[in-house]
Backbone as CSV, one residue per row, in Angstrom:
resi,resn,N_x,N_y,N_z,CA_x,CA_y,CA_z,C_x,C_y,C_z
1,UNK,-65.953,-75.922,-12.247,-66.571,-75.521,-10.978,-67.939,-74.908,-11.264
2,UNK,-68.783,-75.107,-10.578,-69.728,-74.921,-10.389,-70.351,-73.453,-10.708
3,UNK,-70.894,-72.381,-11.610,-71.157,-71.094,-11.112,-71.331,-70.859,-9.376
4,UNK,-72.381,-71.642,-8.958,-73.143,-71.201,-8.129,-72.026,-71.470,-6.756
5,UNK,-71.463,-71.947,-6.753,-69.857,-72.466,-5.939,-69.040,-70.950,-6.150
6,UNK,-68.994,-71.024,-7.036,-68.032,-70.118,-7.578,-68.096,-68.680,-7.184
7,UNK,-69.359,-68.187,-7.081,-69.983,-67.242,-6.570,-69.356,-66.726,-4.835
8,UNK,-69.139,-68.063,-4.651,-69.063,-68.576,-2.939,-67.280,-67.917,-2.463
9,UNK,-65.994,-68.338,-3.631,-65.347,-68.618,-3.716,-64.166,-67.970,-2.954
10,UNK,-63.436,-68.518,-2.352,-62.302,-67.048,-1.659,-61.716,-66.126,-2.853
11,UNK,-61.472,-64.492,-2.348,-61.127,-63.526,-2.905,-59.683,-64.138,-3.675
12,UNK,-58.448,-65.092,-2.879,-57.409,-65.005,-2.916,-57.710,-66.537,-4.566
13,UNK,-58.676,-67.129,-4.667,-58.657,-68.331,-5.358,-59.387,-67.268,-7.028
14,UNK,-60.160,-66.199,-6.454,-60.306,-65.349,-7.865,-59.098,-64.297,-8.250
15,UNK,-58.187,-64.415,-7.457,-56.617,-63.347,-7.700,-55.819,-64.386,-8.712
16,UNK,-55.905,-66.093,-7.911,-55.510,-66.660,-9.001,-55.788,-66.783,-10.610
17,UNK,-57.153,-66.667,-10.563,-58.094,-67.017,-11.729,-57.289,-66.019,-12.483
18,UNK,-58.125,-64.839,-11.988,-57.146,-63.058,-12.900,-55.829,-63.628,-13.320
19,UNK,-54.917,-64.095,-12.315,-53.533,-64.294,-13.254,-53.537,-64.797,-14.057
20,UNK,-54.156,-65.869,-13.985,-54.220,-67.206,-15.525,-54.730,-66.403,-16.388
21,UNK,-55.684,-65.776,-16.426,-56.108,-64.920,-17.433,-55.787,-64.102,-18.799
22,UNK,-54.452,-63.300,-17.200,-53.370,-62.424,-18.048,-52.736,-63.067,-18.470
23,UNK,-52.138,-64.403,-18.157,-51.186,-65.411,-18.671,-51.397,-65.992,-20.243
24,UNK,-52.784,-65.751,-20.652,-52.752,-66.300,-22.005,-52.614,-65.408,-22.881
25,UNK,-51.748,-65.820,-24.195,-51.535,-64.862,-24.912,-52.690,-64.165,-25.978
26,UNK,-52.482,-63.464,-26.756,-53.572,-62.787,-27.444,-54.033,-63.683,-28.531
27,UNK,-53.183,-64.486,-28.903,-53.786,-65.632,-30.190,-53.817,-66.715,-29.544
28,UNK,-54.364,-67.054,-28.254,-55.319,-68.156,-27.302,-56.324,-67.855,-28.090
29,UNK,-56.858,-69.128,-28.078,-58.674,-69.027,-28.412,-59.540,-68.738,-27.199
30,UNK,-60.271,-68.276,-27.066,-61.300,-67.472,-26.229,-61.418,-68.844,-25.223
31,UNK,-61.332,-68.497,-23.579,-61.711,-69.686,-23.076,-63.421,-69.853,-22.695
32,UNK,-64.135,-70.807,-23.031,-65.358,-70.885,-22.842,-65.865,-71.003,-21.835
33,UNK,-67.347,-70.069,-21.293,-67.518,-70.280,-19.862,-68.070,-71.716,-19.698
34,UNK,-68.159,-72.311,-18.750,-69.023,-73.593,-17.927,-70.861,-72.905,-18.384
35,UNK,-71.091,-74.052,-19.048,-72.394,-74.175,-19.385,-73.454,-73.590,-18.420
36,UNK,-73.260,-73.447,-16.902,-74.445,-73.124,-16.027,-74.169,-71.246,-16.454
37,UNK,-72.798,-71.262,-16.451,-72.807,-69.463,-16.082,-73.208,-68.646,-17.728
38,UNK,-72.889,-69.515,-18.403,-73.529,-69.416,-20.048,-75.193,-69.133,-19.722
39,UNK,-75.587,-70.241,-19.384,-77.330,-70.300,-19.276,-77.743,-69.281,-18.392
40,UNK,-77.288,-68.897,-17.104,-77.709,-67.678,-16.800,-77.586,-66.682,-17.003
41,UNK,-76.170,-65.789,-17.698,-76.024,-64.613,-18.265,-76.881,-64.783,-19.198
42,UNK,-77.254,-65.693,-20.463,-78.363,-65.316,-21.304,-79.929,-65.727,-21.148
43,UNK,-80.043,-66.373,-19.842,-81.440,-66.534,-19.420,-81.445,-64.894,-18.903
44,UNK,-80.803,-64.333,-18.354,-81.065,-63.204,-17.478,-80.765,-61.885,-18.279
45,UNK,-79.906,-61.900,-19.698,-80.369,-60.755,-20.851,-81.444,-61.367,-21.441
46,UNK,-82.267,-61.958,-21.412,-83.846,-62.641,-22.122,-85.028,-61.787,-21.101
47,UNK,-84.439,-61.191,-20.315,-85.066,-60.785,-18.980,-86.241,-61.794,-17.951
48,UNK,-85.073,-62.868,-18.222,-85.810,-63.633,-17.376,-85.590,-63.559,-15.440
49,UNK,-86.387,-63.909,-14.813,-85.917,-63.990,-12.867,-85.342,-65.015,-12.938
50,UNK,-84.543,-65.292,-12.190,-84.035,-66.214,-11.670,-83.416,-66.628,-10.198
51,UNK,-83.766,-68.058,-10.213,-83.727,-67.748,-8.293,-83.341,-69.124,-7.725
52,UNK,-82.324,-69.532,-7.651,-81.057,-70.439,-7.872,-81.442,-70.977,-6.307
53,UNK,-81.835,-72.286,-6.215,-82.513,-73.416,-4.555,-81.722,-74.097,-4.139
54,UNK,-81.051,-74.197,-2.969,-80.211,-75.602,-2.822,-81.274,-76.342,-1.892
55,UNK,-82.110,-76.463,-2.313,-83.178,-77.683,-1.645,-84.551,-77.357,-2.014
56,UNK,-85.504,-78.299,-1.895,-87.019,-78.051,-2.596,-87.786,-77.248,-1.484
57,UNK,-87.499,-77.077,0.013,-87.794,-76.247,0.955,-87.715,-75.058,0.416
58,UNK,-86.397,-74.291,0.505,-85.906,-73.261,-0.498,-86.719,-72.654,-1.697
59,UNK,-87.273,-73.701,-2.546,-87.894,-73.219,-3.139,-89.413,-73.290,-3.173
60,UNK,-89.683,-73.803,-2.303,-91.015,-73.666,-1.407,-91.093,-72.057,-1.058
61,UNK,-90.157,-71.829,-0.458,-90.283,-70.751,-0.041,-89.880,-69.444,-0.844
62,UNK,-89.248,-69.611,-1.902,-89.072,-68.665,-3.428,-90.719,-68.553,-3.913
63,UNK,-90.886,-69.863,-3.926,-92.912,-69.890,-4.358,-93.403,-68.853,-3.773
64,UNK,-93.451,-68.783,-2.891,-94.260,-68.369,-1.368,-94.091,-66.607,-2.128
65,UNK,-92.687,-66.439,-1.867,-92.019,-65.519,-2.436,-92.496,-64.549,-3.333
66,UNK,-92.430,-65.337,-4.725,-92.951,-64.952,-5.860,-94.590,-64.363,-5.962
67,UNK,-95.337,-65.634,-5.075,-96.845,-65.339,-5.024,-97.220,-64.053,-4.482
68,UNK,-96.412,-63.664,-2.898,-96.743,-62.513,-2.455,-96.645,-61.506,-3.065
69,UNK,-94.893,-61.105,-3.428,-94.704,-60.156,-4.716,-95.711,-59.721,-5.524
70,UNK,-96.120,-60.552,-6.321,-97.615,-60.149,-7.149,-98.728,-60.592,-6.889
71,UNK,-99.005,-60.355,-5.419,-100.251,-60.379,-4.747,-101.353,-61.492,-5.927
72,UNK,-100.706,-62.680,-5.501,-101.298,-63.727,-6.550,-101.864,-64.618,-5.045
73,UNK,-101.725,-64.020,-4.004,-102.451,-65.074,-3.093,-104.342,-65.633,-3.238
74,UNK,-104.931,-64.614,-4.001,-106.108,-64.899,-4.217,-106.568,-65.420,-5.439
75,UNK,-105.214,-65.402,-6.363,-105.361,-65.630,-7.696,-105.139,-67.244,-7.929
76,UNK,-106.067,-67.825,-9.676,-105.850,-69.026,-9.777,-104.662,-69.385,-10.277
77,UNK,-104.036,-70.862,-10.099,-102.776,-71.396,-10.748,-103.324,-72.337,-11.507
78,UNK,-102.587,-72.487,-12.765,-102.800,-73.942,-13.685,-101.624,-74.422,-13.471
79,UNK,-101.976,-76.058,-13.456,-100.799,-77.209,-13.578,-101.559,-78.100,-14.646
80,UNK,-100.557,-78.431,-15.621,-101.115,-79.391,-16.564,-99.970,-80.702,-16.269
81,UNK,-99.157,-80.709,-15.335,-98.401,-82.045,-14.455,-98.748,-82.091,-13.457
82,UNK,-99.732,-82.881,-13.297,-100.359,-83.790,-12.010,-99.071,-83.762,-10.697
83,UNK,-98.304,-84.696,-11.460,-97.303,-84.560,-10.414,-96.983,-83.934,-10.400
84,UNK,-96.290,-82.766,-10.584,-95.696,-81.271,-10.216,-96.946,-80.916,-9.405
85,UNK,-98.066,-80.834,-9.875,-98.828,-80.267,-8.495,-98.994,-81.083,-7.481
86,UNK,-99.104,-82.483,-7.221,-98.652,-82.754,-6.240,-97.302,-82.599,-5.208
87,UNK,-96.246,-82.499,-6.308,-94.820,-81.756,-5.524,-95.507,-80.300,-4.606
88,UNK,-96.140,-79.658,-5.291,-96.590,-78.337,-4.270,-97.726,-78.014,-3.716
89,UNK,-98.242,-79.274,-3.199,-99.708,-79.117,-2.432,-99.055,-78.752,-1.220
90,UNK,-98.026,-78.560,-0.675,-97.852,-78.325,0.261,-97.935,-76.949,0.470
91,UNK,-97.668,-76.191,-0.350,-97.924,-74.856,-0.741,-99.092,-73.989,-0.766
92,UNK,-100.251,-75.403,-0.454,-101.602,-74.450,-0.578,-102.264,-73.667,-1.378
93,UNK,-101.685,-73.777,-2.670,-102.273,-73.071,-3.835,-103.586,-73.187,-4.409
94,UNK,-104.256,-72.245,-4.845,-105.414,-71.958,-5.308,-105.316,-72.003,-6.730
95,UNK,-105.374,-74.149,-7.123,-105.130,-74.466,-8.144,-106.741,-73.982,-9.445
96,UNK,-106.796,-73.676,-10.273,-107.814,-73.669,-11.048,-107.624,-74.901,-12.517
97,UNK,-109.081,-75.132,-12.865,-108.914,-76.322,-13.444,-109.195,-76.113,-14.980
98,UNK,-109.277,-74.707,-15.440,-108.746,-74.264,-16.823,-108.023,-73.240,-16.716
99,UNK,-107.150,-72.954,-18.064,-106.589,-72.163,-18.254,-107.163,-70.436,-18.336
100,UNK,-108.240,-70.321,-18.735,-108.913,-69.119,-18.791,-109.061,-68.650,-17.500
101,UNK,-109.285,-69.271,-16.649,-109.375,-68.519,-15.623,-108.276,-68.630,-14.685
102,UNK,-106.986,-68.798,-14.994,-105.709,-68.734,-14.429,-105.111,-67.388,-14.042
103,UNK,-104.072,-67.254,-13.442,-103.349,-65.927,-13.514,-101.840,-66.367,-14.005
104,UNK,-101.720,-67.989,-13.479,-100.079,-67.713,-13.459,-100.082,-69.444,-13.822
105,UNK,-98.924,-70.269,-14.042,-99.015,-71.428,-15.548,-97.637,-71.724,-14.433
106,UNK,-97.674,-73.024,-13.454,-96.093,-73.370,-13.154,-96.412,-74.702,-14.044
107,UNK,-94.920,-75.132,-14.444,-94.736,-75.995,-15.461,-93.093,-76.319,-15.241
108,UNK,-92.534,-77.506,-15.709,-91.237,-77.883,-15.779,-90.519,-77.640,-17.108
109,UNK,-89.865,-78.317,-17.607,-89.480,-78.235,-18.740,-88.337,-79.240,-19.212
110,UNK,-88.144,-79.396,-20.494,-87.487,-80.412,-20.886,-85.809,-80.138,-20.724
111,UNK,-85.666,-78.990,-21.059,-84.398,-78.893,-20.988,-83.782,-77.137,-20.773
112,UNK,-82.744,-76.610,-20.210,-82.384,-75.230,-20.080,-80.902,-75.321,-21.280
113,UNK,-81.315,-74.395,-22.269,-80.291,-74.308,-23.175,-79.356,-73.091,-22.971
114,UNK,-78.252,-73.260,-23.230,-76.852,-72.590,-22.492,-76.768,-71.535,-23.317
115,UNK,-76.368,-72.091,-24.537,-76.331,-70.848,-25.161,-76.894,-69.638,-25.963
116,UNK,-78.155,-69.658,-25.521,-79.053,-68.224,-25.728,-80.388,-68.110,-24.797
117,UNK,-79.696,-69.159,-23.535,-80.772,-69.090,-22.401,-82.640,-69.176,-22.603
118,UNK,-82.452,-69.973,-23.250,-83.943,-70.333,-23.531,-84.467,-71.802,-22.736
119,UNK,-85.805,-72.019,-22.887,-86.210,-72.907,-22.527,-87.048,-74.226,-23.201
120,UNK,-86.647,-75.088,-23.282,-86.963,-75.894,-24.066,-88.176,-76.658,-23.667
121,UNK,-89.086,-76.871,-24.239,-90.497,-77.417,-23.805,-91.188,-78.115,-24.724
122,UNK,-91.990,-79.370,-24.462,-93.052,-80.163,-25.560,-93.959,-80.473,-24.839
123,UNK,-94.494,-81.344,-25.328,-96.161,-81.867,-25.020,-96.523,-82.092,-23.600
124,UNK,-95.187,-82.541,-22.976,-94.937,-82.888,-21.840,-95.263,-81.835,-20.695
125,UNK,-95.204,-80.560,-21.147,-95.408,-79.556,-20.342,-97.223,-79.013,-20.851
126,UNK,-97.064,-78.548,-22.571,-97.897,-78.334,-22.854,-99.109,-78.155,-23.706
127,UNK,-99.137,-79.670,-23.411,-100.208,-80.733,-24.342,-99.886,-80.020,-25.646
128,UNK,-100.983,-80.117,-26.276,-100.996,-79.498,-27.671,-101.402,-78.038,-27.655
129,UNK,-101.168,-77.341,-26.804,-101.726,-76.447,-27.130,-100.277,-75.144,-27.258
130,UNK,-100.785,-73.731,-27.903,-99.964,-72.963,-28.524,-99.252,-72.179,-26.757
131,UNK,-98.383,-71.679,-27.186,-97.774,-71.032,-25.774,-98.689,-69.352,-25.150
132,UNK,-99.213,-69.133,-26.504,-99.856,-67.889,-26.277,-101.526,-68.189,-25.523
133,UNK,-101.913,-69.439,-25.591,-102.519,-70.279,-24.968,-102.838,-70.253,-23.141
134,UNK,-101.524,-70.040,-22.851,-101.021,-69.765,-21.537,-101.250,-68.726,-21.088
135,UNK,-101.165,-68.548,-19.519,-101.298,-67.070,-19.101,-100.012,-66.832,-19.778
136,UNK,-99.830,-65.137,-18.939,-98.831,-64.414,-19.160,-97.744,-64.520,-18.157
137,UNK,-97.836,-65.163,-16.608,-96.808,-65.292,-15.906,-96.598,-67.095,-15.808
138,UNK,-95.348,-67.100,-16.108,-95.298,-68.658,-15.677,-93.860,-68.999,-14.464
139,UNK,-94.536,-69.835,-13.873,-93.303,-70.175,-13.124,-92.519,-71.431,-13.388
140,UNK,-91.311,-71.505,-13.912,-90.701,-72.818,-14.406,-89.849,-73.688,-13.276
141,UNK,-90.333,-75.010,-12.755,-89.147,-75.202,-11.903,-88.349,-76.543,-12.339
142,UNK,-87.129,-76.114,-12.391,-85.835,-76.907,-13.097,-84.685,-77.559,-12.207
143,UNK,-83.920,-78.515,-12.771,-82.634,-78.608,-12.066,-81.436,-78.697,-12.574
144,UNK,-80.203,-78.156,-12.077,-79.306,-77.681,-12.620,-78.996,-79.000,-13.576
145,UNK,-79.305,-80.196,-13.330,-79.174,-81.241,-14.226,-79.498,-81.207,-16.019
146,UNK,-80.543,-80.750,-16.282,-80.813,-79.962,-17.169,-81.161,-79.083,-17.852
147,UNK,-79.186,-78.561,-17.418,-78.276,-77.585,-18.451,-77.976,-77.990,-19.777
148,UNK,-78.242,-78.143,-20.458,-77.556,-78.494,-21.927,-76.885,-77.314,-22.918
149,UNK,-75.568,-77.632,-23.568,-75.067,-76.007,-23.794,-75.939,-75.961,-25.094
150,UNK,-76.700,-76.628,-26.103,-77.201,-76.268,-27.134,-78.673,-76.746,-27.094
151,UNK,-79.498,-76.208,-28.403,-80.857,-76.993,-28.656,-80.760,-78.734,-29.115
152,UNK,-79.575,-78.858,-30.184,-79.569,-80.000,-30.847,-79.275,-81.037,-29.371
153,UNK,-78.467,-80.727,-28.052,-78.156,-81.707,-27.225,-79.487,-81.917,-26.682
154,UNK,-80.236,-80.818,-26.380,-81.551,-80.757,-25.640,-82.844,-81.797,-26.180
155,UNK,-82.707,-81.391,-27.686,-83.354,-82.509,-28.682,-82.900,-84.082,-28.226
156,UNK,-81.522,-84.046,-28.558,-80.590,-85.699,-28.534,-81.303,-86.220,-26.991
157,UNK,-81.574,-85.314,-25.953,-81.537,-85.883,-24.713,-83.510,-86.228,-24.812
158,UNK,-84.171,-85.409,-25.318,-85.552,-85.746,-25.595,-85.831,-87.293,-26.152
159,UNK,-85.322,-87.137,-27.288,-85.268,-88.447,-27.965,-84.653,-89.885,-27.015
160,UNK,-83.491,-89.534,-26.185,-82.865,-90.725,-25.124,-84.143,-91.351,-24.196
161,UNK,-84.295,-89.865,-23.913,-85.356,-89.979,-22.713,-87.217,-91.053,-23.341
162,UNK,-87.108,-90.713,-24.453,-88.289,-91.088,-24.676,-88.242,-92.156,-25.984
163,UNK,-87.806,-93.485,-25.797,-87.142,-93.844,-27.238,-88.096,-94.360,-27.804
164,UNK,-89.397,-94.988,-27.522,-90.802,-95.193,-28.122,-91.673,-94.343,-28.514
165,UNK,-91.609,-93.169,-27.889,-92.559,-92.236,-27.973,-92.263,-90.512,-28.245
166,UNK,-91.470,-90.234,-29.029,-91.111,-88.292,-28.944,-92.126,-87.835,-28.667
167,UNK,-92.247,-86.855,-28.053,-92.947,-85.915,-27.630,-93.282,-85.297,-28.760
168,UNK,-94.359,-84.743,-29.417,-94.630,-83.550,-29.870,-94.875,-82.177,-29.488
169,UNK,-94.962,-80.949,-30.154,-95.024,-79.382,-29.843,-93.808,-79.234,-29.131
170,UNK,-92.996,-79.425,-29.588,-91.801,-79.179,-28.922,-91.216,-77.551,-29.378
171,UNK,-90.534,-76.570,-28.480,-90.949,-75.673,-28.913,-89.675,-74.930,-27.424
172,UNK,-89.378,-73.214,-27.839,-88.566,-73.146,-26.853,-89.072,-71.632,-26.823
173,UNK,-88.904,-71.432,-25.536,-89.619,-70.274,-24.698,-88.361,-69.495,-24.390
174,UNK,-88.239,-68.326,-25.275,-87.145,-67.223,-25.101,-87.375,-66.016,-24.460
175,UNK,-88.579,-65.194,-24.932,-88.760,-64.087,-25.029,-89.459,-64.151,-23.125
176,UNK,-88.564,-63.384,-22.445,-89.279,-63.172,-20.644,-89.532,-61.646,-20.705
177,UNK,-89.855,-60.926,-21.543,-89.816,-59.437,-21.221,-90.913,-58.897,-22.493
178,UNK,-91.196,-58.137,-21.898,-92.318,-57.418,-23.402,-91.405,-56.714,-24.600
179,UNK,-91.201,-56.779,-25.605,-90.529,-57.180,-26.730,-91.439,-55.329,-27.702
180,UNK,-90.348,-54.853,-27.963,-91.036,-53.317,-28.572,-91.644,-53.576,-30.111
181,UNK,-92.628,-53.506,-30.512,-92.889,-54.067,-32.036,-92.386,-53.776,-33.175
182,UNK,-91.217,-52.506,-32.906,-90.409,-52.337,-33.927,-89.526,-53.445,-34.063
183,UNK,-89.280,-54.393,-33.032,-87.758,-55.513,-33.078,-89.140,-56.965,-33.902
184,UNK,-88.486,-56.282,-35.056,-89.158,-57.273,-35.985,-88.427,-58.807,-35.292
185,UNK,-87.742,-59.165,-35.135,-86.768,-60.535,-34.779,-88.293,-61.171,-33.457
186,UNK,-88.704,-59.906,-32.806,-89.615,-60.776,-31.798,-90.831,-61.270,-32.451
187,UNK,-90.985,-60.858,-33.546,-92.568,-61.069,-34.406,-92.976,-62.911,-34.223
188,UNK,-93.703,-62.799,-33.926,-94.938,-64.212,-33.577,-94.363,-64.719,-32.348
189,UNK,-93.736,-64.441,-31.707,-93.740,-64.984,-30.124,-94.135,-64.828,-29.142
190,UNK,-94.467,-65.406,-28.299,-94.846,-65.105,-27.121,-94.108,-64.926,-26.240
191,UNK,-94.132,-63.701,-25.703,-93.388,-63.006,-24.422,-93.989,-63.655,-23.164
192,UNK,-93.140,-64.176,-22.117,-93.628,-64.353,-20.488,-93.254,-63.649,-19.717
193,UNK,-93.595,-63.468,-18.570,-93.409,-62.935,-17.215,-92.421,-64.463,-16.581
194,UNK,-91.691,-64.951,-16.859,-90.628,-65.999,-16.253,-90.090,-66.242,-15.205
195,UNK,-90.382,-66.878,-13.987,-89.282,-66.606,-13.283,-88.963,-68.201,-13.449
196,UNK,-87.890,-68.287,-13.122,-86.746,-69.798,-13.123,-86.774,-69.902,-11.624
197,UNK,-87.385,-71.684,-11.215,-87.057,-72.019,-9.400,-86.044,-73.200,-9.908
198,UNK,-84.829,-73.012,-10.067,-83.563,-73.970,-10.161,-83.286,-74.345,-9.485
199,UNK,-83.135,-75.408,-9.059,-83.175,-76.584,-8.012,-81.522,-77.295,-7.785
200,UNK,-80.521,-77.262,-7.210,-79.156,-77.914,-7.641,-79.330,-79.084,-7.499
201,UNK,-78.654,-80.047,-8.215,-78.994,-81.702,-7.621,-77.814,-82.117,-8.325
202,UNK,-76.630,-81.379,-8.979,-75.565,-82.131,-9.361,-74.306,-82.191,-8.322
């Protein structure tokens, strides 16, 4: 079932769940969550936003949303997918046509990995260039379609998708929160301002 269903669910159908629960014994192996509720508990300890659409209206209006929040109505946007900015001309954005003078970077991505909630990205999003390259806020918009629970499936599905041509700079975007410089583990990454516009379509 679905997280985002699930969320929805009658009180009396999660009384069941609890019983099954208690029902397994202590040397059961751990039951594993469903890949979507994986990807958001660790997209959302990455301190990433997240803001779950059941239609592209919806998230028209999460856009809208987001922009006001940080008074980005006067500010520039970069798109380096043509088509993605055509998906949101409807939106009226105050696209700019380099990166330097941007405030905020919307972009798609190749794949959402489950289990340590990261984001998987290549050339496809952003050409050759480094991620620190980018502003500091980006807006990613995805669909629950690609969930993948690991990197190696995310890879396997890159390669399907593109069987003449791999993508290069392929590369995965973890860090959504400013990172303290004692946590040596964050050293050479680039931190974003993230929010996730997840789109359902399964």
């Amino acid at each position: 079932m679905s997280l985002f269903r699930k969320l929805f669910s009658s009180k009396s159908e999660k009384n069941k769940e609890d019983i099954k629960s208690t029902e397994r014994g202590k040397y059961m192996p751990k039951e594993e969550l469903p890949i979507d509720e994986s990807f958001t508990i660790n997209f959302k300890k990455n301190g990433g936003k997240f803001l779950y659409c059941d239609s592209l209206d919806e998230v028209y209006d999460n856009l809208n949303n987001i922009i006001l929040e940080n008074n980005w109505e006067d500010d520039k946007v970069f798109f380096y997918d043509k088509n993605l900015e055509d998906k949101f001309k409807s939106s009226q954005l105050n696209v700019g046509s380099s990166l330097s003078q941007c405030t905020y970077f919307i972009t798609t991505c190749e794949n959402l990995i489950a289990n340590d909630g990261s984001l998987l990205v290549s050339s496809n999003q952003l050409a050759e260039k480094k991620l620190n390259e980018f502003p500091n806020n980006v807006i990613v918009y995805a669909t629950t379609s690609q969930i993948v629970p690991n990197i190696s499936e995310g890879l396997r599905e890159i390669k399907s998708k593109n069987p003449n041509k791999i993508p290069t700079n392929i590369t995965t975007i973890k860090h959504f929160k400013l990172q303290e410089e004692k946590d040596f583990l964050s050293y050479g990454s680039s931190s974003k301002n993230l929010y996730l516009l997840l789109l359902e379509d399964l």
